[in-house]
N, C-alpha and C positions, 0 to 999 in steps of 0.2 A: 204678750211679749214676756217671755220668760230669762233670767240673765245669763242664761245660754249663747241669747242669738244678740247681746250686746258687744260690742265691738270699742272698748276707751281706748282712743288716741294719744299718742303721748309722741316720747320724741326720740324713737326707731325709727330707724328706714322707711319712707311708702310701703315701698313692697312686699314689710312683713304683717304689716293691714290688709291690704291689699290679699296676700296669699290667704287669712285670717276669713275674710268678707267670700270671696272664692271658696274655700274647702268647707264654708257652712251653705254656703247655696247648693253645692254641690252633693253633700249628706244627706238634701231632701229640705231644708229650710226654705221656705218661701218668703220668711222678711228677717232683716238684721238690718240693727240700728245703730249707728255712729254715734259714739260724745266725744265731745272735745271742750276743754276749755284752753281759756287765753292765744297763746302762741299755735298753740297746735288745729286751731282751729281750719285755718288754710291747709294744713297736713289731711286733715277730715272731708275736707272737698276735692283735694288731690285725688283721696282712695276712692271718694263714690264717683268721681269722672273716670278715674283709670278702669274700675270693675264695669262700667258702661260700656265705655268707648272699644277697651279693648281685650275683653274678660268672658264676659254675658251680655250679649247684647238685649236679650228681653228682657232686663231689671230696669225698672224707672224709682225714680225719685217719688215718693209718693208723699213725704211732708219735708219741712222745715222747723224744727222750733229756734228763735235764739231767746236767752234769758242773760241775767248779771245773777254772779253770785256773789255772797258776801265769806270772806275767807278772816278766819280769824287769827291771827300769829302771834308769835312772840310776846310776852306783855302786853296782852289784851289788845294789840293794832289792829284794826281789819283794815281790807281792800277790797273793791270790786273786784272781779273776773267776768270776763264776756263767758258763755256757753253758748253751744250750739249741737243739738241734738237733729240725724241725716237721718230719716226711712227709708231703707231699701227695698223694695217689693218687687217680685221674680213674676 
């Protein structure tokens, strides 16, 4: 997995994940992988259902990871963040 075929989530549109996930499978890629932290996390499951359902149908889900990360801020504050990292596999 090279940081080519990663894909981080943030907080654009679906669709421009979505187009993202699509025009690497399409190049010849046979897996791209989703991050997302926090919020964007449901945005992340959004794109690998939409690239399934109505995209490429022969791409499955082939792992899950979720982790916590620890984020550190302003005057040494930290906070958790959820992570959640999607395998696409064509």
């Amino acid at each position: 997995m090279t940081e080519e075929n990663i894909v981080y989530i943030g907080n654009k549109p679906v669709m421009n994940y979505v187009l993202a996930v699509v025009t690497q499978m399409n190049s010849g890629v046979d897996e791209v992988m989703l991050k997302a932290r926090g919020r964007a996390i449901s945005r992340a499951v959004d794109v690998a259902e939409i690239v399934r359902n109505r995209f490429i149908s022969d791409v499955d889900v082939s792992s899950i990871e979720i982790s916590t990360e620890e984020i550190v801020g302003n005057e040494g504050t930290s906070s958790n963040v959820s992570a959640i990292e999607i395998k696409l596999n064509k």
